[in-house]
C-alpha positions as CSV (number, residue, x, y, z in Angstrom):
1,X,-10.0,9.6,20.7
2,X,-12.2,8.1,18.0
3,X,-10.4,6.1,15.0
4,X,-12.4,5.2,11.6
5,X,-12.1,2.1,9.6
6,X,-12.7,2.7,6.1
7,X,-13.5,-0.6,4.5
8,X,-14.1,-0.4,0.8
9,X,-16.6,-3.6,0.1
10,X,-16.9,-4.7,-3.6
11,X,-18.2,-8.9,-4.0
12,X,-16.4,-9.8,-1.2
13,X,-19.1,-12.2,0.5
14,X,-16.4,-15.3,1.5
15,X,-14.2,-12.4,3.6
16,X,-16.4,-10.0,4.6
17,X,-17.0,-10.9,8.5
18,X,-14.3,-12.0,9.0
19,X,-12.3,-9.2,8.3
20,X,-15.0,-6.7,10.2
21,X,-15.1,-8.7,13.2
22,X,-11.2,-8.8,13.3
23,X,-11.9,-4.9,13.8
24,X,-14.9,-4.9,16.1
25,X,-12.8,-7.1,18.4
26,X,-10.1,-5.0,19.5
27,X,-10.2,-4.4,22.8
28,X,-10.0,-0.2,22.2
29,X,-13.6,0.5,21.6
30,X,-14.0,3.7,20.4
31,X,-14.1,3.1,17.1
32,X,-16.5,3.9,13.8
33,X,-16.5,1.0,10.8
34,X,-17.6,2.9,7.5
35,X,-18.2,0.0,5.4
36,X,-18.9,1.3,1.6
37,X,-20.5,-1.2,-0.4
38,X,-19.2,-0.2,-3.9
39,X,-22.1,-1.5,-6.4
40,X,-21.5,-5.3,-5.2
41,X,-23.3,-7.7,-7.7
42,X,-23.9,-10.3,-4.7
43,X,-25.0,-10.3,-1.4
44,X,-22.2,-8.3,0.6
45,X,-24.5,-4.9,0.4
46,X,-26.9,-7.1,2.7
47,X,-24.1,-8.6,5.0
48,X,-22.8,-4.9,5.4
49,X,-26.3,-4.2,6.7
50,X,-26.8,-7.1,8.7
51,X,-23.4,-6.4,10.7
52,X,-24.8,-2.3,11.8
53,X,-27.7,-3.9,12.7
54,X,-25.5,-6.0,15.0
55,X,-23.2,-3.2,16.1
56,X,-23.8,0.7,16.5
57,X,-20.1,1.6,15.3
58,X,-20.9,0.3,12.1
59,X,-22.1,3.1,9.5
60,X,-23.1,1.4,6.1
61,X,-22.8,3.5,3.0
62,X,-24.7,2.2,-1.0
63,X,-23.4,3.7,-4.0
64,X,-22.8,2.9,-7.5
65,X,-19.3,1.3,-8.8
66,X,-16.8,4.2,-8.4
67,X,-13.4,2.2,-8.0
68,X,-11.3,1.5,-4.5
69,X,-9.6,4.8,-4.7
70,X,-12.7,6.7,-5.3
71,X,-14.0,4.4,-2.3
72,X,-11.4,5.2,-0.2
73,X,-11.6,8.9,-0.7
74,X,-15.2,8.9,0.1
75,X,-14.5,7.2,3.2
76,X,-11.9,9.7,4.5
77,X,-14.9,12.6,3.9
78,X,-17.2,10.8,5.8
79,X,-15.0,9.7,8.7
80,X,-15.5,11.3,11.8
81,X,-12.7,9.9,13.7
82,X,-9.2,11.7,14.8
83,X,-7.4,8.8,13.1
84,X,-8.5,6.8,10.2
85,X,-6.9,2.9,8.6
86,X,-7.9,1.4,5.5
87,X,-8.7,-1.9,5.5
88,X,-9.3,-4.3,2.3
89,X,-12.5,-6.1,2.9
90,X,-10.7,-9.7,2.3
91,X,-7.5,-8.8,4.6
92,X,-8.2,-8.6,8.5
93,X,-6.5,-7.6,11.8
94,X,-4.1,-10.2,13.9
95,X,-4.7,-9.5,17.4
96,X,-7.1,-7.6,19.4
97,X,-5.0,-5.6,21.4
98,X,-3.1,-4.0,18.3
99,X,-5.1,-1.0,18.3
100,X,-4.4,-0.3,22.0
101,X,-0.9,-0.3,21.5
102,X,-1.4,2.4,18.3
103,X,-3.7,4.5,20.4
104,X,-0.9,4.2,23.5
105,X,1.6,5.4,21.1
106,X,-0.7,8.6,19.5
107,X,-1.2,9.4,23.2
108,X,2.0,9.2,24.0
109,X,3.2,11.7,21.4
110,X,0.1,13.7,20.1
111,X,2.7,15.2,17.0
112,X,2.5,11.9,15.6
113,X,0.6,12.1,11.9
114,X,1.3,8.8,10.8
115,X,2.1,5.3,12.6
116,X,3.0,2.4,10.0
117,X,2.8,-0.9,11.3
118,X,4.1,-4.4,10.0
119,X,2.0,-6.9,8.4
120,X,1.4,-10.7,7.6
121,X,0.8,-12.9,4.4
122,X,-2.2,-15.7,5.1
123,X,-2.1,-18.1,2.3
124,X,-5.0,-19.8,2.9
125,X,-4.4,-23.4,0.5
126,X,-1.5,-24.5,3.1
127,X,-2.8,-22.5,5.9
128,X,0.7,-20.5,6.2
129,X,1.1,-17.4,8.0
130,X,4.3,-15.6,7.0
131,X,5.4,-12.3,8.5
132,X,7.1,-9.4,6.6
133,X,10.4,-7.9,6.9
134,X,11.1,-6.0,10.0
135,X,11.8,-2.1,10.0
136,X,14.9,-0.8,10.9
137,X,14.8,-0.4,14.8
138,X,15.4,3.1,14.5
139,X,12.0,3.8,12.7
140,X,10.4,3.0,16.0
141,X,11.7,6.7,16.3
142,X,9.6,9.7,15.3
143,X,10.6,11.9,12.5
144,X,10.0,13.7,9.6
145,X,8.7,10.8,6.7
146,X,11.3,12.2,4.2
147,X,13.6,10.3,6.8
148,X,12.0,7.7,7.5
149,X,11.7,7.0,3.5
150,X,15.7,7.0,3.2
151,X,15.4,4.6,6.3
152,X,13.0,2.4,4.4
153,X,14.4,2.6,1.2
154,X,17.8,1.9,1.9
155,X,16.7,-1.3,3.6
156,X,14.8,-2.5,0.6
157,X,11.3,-2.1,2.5
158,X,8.4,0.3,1.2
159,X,5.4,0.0,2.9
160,X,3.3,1.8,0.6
161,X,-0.2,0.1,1.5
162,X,-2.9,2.4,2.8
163,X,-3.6,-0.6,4.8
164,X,-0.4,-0.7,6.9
165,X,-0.7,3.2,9.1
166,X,-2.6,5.2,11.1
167,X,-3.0,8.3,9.6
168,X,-4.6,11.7,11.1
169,X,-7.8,12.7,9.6
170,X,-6.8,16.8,9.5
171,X,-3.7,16.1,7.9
172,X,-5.2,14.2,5.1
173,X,-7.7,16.9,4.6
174,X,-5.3,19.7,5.1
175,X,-3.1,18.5,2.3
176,X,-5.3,17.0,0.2
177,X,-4.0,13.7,0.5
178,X,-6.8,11.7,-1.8
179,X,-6.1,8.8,-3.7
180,X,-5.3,9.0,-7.5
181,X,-8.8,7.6,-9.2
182,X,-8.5,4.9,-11.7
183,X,-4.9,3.0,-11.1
184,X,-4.0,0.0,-10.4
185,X,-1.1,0.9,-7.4
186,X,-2.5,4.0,-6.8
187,X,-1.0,4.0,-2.9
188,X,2.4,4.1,-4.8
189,X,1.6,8.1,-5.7
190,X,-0.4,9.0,-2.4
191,X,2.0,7.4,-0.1
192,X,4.9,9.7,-1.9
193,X,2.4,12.7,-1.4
194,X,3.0,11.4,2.2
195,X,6.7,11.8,1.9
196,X,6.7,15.3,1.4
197,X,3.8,16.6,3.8
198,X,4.2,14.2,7.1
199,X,6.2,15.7,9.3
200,X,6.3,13.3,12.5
201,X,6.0,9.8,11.7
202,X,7.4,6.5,13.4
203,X,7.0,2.6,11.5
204,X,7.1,0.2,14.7
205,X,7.6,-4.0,14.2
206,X,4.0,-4.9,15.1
207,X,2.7,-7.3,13.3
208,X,-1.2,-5.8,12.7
209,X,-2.3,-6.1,9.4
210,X,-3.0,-9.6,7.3
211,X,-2.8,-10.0,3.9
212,X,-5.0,-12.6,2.7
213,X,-3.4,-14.1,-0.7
214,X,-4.6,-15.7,-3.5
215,X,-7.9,-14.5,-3.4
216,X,-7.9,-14.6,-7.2
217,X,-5.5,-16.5,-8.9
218,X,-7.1,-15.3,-12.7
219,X,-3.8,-13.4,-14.1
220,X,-4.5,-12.6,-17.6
221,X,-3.3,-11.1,-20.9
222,X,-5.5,-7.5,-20.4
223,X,-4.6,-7.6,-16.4
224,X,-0.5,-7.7,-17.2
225,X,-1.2,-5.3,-19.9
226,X,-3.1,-2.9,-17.7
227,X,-0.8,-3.5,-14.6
228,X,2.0,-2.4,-17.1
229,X,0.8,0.7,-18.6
230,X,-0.9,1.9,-15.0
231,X,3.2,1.4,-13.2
232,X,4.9,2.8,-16.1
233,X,2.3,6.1,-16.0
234,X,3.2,6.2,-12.2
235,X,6.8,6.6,-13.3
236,X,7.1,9.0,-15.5
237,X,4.8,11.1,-13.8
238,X,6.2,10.7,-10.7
239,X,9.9,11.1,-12.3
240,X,8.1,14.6,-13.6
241,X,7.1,15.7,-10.1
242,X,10.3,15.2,-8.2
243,X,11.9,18.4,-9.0
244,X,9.1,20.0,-8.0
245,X,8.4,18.4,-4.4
246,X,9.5,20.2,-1.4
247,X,12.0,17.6,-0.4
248,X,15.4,17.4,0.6
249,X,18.4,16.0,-1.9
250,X,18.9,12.7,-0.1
251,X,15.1,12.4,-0.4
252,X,15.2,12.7,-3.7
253,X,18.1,10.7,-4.6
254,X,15.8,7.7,-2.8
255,X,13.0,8.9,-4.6
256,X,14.9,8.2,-7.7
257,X,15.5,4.9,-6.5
258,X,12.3,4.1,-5.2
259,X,11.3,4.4,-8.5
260,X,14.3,2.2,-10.1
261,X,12.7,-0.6,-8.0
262,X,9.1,-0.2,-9.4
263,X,11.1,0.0,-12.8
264,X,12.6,-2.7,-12.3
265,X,9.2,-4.9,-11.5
266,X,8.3,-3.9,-15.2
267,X,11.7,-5.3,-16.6
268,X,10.4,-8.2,-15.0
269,X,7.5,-8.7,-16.9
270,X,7.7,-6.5,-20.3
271,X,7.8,-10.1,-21.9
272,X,4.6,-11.0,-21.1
273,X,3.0,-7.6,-22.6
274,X,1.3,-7.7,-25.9
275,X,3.5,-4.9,-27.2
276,X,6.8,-6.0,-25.6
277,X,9.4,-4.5,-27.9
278,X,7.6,-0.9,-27.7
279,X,7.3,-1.7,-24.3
280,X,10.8,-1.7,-23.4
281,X,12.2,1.1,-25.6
282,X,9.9,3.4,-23.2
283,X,11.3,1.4,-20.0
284,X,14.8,2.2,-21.7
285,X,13.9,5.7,-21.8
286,X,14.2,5.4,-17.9
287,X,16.8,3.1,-17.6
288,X,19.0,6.0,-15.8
289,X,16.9,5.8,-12.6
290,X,19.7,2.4,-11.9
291,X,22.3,5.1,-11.0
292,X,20.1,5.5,-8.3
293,X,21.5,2.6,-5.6
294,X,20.4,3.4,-2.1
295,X,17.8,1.0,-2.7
296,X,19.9,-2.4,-1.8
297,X,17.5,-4.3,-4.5
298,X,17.8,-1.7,-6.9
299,X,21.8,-1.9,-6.3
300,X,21.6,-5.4,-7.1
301,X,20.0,-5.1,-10.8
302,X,21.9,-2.7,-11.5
303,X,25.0,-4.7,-11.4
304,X,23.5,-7.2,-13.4
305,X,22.9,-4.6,-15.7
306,X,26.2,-3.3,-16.1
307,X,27.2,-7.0,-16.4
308,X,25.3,-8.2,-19.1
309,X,22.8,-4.9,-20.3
310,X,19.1,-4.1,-20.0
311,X,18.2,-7.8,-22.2
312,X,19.9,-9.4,-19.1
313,X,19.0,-7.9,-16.5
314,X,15.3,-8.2,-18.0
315,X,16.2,-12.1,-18.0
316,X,17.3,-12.2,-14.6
317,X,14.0,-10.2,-12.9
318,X,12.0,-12.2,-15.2
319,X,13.5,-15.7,-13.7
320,X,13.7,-14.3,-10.3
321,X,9.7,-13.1,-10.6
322,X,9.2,-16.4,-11.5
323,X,10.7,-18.5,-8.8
324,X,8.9,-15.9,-6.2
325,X,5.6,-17.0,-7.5
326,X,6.2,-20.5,-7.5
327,X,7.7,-20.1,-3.8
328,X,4.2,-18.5,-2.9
């Protein structure tokens, strides 16, 4: 059973090897790294050729700036594995057994279309490593994904990342599961597509994937502004789609509140938009979604809500957004 990396590189010199040795390491070694250098302005086209130079499972691939979705996508057509798993070029791999353990589980139950596994935040200033919250234990399970997304949603944990599953290469193709081009959180609308076409999945508590933070801590006026506009276009387009998904009703009423959640994140910062009064009359538009509860975090705004109104609760996810980042 061959498994493909897909490792979208873009200026990502300081992380680079790291991140691909984390890979080349496990102890499972039938593996392909497709490492797509994606018009990089310094050297980490030549690292990317240095490393296949050094190891025959690495396939390099030079093109012009297309975006990480477009990246992404490319890789999936060029993969030749039976599974493939994203990886972000500054992020890397904990252990080197971890894919053994995934590959024991695919060949355990060959049904399987998607294993997600658990992940890790590396903040590299303090040297912390802090580990995310666990899965429901019965997750470990397989089952359709529209149940496992009630499982997931009702315990207030999404794992939406590309990064964090296994995912078979035919199913991808056969459903046309690509990557929207040109968002920012575009594994919010593919990993929904997921929802409704995975039909044997199982999320298990290992702790694989790390998230490397505060790469970048540059935050400014255009990137809130863009982060808003690309989040609230994923709403009400997703919002549109729902009635015509192929999905049950208690996968929809999660869907609903899935959404409330990622509503919610823009309550939390409309008042740092340069448009913030339009801004929240079309968040008002959508403010309904909060009947949708199953979503413990969502449950909780929308009691503040009903307490004080949308101003409040915009207060409240506002402070609360706050302290999280000083925390980090």
């Amino acid at each position: 059973m061959l498994i493909s990396f897909i490792i979208p590189v873009y200026n990502a010199l300081p992380y680079l090897e790291h991140c691909v040795r984390s890979i080349l390491q496990q102890s499972y070694r039938k593996i392909e790294v497709i490492l797509i250098d994606d018009g990089s302005t310094d050297d980490s086209g030549l690292l990317c050729d240095r490393l296949a130079q050094e190891d025959a499972r690495i396939r390099v691939l030079h093109q012009a700036n297309q975006g990480l979705s477009a990246t992404r996508n490319n890789g999936i057509k060029a993969a030749q594995g039976d599974y493939v798993v994203c990886v972000d070029s500054d992020d890397y791999w904990w252990a080197n057994d971890d894919l053994a353990y995934l590959v024991s589980m695919v060949q355990s139950n060959p049904l399987l279309e998607v294993i997600g596994f658990n992940c890790r935040y590396y903040y590299s200033e303090s040297s912390r490593v802090v580990d995310w919250q666990p899965y429901d234990a019965q997750l470990a399970l397989e089952s359709s994904m529209q149940k496992a997304f009630c499982l997931l949603n009702a315990s207030g944990t999404v794992p939406m990342s590309a990064c964090m599953k296994l995912i078979k290469r035919e199913t991808l193709l056969k459903h046309n599961l690509f990557f929207p081009i040109g968002l920012i959180g575009e594994d919010i609308p593919w990993f929904v597509d997921l929802v409704e076409h995975i039909q044997s999945c199982c999320f298990v508590n290992r702790y694989v994937y790390v998230y490397r933070q505060n790469v970048s801590n540059s935050i400014t006026q255009s990137h809130v502004d863009k982060r808003f506009e690309h989040l609230m276009y994923i709403i009400e387009s997703e919002v549109e789609k729902v009635g015509k998904r192929n999905i049950e009703s208690a996968t929809k009423d999660s869907l609903y509140s899935f959404l409330a959640y990622e509503l919610s994140i823009l309550y939390s910062i409309v008042a740092d938009t340069k448009d913030a009064e339009n801004n929240r009359k079309r968040l008002g538009r959508y403010a309904w979604l909060l009947q949708y509860t199953t979503n413990p975090k969502v449950k909780k705004a929308s009691y503040v809500h009903r307490l004080i109104g949308l101003r409040g609760m915009e207060w409240v996810l506002r402070i609360y957004n706050k302290m999280r980042e000083r925390i980090k």
